[in-house]
C-alpha positions in Angstrom: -30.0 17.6 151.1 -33.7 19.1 150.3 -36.5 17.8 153.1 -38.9 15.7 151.5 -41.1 17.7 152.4 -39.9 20.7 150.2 -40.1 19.2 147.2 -42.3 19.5 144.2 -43.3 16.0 142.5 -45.2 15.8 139.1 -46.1 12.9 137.2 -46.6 13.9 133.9 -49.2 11.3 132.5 -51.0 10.0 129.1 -53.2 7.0 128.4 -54.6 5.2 125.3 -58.2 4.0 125.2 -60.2 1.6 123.4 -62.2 4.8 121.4 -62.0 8.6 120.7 -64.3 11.2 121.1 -64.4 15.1 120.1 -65.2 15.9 123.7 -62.6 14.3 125.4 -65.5 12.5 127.7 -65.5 8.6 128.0 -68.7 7.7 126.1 -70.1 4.5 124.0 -68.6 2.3 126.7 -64.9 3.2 125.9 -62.1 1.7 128.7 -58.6 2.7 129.2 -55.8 -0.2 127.4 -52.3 2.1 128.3 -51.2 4.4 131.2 -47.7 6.0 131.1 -46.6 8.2 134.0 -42.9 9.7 134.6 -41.8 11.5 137.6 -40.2 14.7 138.3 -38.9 15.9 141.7 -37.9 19.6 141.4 -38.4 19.7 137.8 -35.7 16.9 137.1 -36.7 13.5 135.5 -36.1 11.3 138.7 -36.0 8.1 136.0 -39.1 6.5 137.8 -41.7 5.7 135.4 -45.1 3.8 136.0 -46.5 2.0 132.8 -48.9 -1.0 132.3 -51.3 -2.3 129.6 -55.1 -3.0 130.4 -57.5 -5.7 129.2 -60.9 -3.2 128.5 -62.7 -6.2 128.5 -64.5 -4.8 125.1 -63.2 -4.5 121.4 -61.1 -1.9 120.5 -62.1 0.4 118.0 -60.1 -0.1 114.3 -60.2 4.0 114.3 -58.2 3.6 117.7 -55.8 1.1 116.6 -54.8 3.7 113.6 -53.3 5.9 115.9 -51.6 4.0 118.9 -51.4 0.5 117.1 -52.5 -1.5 119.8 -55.1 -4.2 119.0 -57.4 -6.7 121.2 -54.8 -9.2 121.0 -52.0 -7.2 122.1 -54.1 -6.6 125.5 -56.0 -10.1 125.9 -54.2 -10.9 128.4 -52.9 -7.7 130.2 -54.4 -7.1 133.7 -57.6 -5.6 134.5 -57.8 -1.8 135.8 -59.2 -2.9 139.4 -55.6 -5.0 139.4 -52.9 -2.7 139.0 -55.2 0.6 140.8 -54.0 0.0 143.9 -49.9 0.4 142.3 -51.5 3.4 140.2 -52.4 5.4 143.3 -50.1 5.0 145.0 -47.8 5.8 142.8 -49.3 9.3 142.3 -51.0 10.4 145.4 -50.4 13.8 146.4 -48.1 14.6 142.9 -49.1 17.7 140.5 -50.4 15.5 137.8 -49.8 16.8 134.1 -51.5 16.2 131.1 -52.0 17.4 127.5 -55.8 17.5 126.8 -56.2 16.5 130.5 -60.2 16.7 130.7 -59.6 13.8 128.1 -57.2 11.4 130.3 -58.3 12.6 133.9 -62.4 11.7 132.9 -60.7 8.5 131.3 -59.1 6.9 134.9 -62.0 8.8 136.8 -64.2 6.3 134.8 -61.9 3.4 135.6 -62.0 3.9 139.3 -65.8 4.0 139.4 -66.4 1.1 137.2 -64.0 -1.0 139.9 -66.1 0.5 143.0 -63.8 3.4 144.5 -65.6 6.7 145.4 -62.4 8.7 144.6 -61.0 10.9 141.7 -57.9 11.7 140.6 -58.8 15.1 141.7 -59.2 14.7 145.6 -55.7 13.1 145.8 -53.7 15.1 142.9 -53.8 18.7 141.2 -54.2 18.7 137.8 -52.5 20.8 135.4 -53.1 21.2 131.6 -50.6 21.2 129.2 -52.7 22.2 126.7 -54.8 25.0 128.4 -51.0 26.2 128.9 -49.9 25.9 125.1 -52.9 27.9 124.1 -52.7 30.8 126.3 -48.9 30.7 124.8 -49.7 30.3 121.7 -53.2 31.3 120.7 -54.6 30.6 117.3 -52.1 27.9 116.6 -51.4 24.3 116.4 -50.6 23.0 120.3 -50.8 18.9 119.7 -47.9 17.4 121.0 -46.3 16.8 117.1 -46.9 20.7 117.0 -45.4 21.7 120.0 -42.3 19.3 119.5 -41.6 21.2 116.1 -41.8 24.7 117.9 -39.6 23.9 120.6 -37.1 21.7 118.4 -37.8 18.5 120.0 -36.7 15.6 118.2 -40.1 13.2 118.2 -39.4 11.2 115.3 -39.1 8.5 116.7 -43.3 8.8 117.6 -44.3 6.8 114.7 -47.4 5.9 116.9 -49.0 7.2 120.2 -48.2 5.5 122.8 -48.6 6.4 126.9 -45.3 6.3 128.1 -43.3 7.7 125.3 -46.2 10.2 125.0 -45.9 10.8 129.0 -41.5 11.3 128.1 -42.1 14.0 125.5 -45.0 15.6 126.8 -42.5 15.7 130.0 -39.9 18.2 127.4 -42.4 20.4 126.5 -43.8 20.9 129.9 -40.6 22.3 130.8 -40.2 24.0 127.6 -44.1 25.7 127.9 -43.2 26.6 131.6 -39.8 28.4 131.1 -37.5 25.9 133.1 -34.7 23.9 133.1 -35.5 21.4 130.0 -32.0 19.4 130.4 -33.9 15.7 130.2 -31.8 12.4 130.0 -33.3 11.6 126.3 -32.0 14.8 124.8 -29.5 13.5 122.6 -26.7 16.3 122.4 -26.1 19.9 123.2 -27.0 21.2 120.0 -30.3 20.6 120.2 -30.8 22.4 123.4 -28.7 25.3 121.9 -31.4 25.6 119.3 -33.6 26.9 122.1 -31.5 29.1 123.4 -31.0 33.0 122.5 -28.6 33.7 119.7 -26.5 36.5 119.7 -25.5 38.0 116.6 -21.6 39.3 116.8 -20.9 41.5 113.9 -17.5 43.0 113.4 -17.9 46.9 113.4 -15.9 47.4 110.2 -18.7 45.0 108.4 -21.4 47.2 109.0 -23.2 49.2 106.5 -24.1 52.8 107.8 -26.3 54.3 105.5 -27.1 58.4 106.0 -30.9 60.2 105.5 -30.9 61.4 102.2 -31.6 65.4 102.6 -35.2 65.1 101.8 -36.0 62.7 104.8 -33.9 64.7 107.3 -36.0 67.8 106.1 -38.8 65.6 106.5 -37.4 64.3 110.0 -37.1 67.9 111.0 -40.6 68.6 109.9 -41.6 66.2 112.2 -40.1 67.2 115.2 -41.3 70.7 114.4 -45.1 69.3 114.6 -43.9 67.3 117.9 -42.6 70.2 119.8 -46.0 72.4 118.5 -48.4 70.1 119.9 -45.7 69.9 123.2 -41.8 69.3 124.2 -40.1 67.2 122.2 -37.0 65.9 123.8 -35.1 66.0 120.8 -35.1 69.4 119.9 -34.3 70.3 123.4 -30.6 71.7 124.2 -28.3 68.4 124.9 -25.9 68.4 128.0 -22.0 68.7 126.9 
C-alpha cells in the first residue's frame, strides 16, 4: 500500500455566486450560494465529494439565476459561509486545488473568508492550478469553456442543462485528466465506447485493397530534375549509390 505521504490529492472545485462579472473579481457586493469539490488521490476519483448551498444574505441576480437556476428561495435557508468554513478547509488543506477560470472561483472564497474574519487564503494552504490557463495553451484561439472542452474530448455533458458546482466540479474533474494526458477512466463514464472515442485509431487496410498509383513520365522527369538541382547545390542522398 502507497504511504500517505506519497500521494497526490486534488480537489477539483466550482462555485456559483449571486452575480457575474467579465473580470472574474467579486465586485457590487456579490457572495458565493454553491461550492462543489471532488477528490482525487493519484489521479483516481476517490468518491469523496464536499458540496453545500450558501445563504448570501443579498438578492441574487435574475442574470445569475439564467445560468445555474438557483433563486433566493432555493438558498433562504441554507447556512451561512462562516458556518460550514471550518468543514470547507478542512476538507481541502494542503490538496492541489483545480479550477476552470480559477482567478474567478479562488477570488470568490478568498472574499468569503475575509468577510467571516479569517486572515487566510486559499493560496497559503492549497496550490492552485488552472484548468483554463491549461486549455488555452492546448488549444489557442479556440473555444475552452467547459461545454467546449466536453465536445473535443467526447464527454457526454448533456445531462448540464444548468451550471451547477458539484456536477460542474465532476466534469471539470474528466477534462482535467483529459487536458493533462492521464488516465481519464472516471466512475460516471457510461461505457467503453466512449473512452475508445479518445483513443488512437488504427486504420488496417488489406494489401490487396490498396490503390498504387505510378508517376506519370512527366513528373518522374520532373522528379529527376529535382534531384539534379538538389545534388548541384550539395549531396543528395537519393542519387547516391544504394547498398545491395
Amino acid at each position: 500500500m502507497m504511504n500517505e505521504a506519497n500521494e497526490k490529492r486534488q480537489i477539483v472545485f466550482d462555485t456559483e455566486t449571486t452575480g457575474m462579472n467579465f473580470d472574474g473579481l467579486p465586485h457590487e457586493g456579490h457572495r458565493v450560494i454553491e461550492i462543489g469539490c471532488v477528490e482525487l488521490v493519484n489521479r483516481k476519483l476517490t468518491g469523496r465529494h464536499y458540496h453545500v448551498y450558501l445563504n448570501p444574505e443579498r438578492t441574487i441576480d435574475a442574470k445569475a439565476i439564467e445560468v445555474h437556476g438557483i433563486t433566493d428561495e432555493r438558498v433562504a435557508n441554507e447556512p451561512l459561509f462562516s458556518a460550514i468554513q471550518a468543514d470547507f478547509l478542512a476538507f481541502i488543506r494542503g490538496a492541489e486545488l483545480i479550477a476552470h477560470n480559477a482567478m474567478f472561483d479562488v477570488g470568490f472564497i478568498n472574499q468569503e473568508l475575509q468577510l467571516s474574519g479569517a486572515t487566510q487564503r486559499l493560496e497559503d494552504d492549497c496550490s492552485i492550478t488552472d484548468t483554463l490557463v491549461m486549455a488555452k495553451k492546448n488549444f489557442p484561439g479556440q473555444k475552452n469553456n467547459l461545454d467546449a472542452l466536453c465536445k473535443r474530448y467526447g464527454i457526454d455533458n448533456a445531462h448540464r442543462t444548468l451550471h451547477g458546482a458539484l456536477l460542474d466540479a465532476e466534469i471539470l474533474a474528466d477534462v482535467y485528466l483529459r487536458l493533462s494526458g492521464g488516465q481519464a477512466e472516471l466512475n460516471w463514464i457510461a461505457n467503453d465506447m466512449q473512452q475508445d472515442a479518445m483513443q488512437s485509431m488504427q486504420l488496417k487496410v488489406a494489401a490487396e485493397q490498396l490503390c498504387v498509383l505510378a508517376a506519370s513520365s512527366d513528373e518522374a522527369e520532373a522528379h529527376q530534375q529535382k534531384l539534379t538541382q538538389i545534388q548541384a547545390s550539395g549531396a543528395c542522398i537519393w542519387l547516391e549509390p544504394q547498398e545491395a
